[in-house]
C-alpha positions as a printed Julia matrix, in Angstrom:
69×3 Matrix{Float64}:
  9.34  10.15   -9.34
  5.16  10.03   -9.34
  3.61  11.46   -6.2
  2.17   7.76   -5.46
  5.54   6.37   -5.84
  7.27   8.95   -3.41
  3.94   8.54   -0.84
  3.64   4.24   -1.19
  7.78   4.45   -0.32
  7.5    7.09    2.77
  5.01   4.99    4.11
  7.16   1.3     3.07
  9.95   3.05    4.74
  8.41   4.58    7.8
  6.08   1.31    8.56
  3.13   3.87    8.45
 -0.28   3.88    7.16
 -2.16   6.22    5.19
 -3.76   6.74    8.46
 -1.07   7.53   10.18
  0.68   9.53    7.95
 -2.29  11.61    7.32
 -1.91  12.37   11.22
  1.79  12.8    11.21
  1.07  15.28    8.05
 -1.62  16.97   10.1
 -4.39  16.45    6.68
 -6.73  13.54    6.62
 -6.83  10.11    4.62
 -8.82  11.44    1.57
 -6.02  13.62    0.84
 -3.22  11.44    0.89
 -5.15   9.57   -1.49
 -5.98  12.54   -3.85
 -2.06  13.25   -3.32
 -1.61  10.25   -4.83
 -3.8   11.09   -8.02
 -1.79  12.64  -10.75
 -4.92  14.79  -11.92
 -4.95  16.51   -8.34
 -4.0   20.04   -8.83
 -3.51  21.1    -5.13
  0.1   20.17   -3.41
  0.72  20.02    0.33
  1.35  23.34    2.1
  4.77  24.12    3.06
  3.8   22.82    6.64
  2.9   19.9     5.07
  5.36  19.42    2.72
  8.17  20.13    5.37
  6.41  17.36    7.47
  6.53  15.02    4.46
 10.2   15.72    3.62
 10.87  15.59    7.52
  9.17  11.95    7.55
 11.07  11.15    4.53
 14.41  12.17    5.46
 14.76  14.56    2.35
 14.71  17.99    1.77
 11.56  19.9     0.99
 12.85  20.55   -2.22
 12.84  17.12   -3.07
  9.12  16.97   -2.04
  8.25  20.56   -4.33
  9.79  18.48   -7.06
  7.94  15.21   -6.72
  4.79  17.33   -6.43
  5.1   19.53   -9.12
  3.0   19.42  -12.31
């Protein structure tokens, strides 16, 4: 699964923007949408990858692989 794919359906899912899950992820907008690049080398933090896979309802492992290069 892309990065943009696993972001655009936690947000479908959760009925949040990139706004708001910027502030539920504790980053801001702009990197949500550089998540969402393929050519960004820097993944979320484990705090913000555990918030991601919390919002998600997955494990974090799930989220490593999604953003893994």
């Amino acid at each position: 699964m892309l990065k943009r794919d696993f972001l655009r359906d936690l947000m479908t899912q959760s009925g949040l923007t990139v706004s708001a899950l910027a502030d539920a992820v504790g980053v801001s907008r702009q990197t949500v949408y550089r998540w969402e690049d393929p050519t960004y080398p820097h993944p979320p933090s484990l705090p913000q990858a555990r918030a991601l896979a919390d919002l998600a309802g997955c494990s974090i492992e799930k989220v490593a692989q999604v953003f893994s290069p």
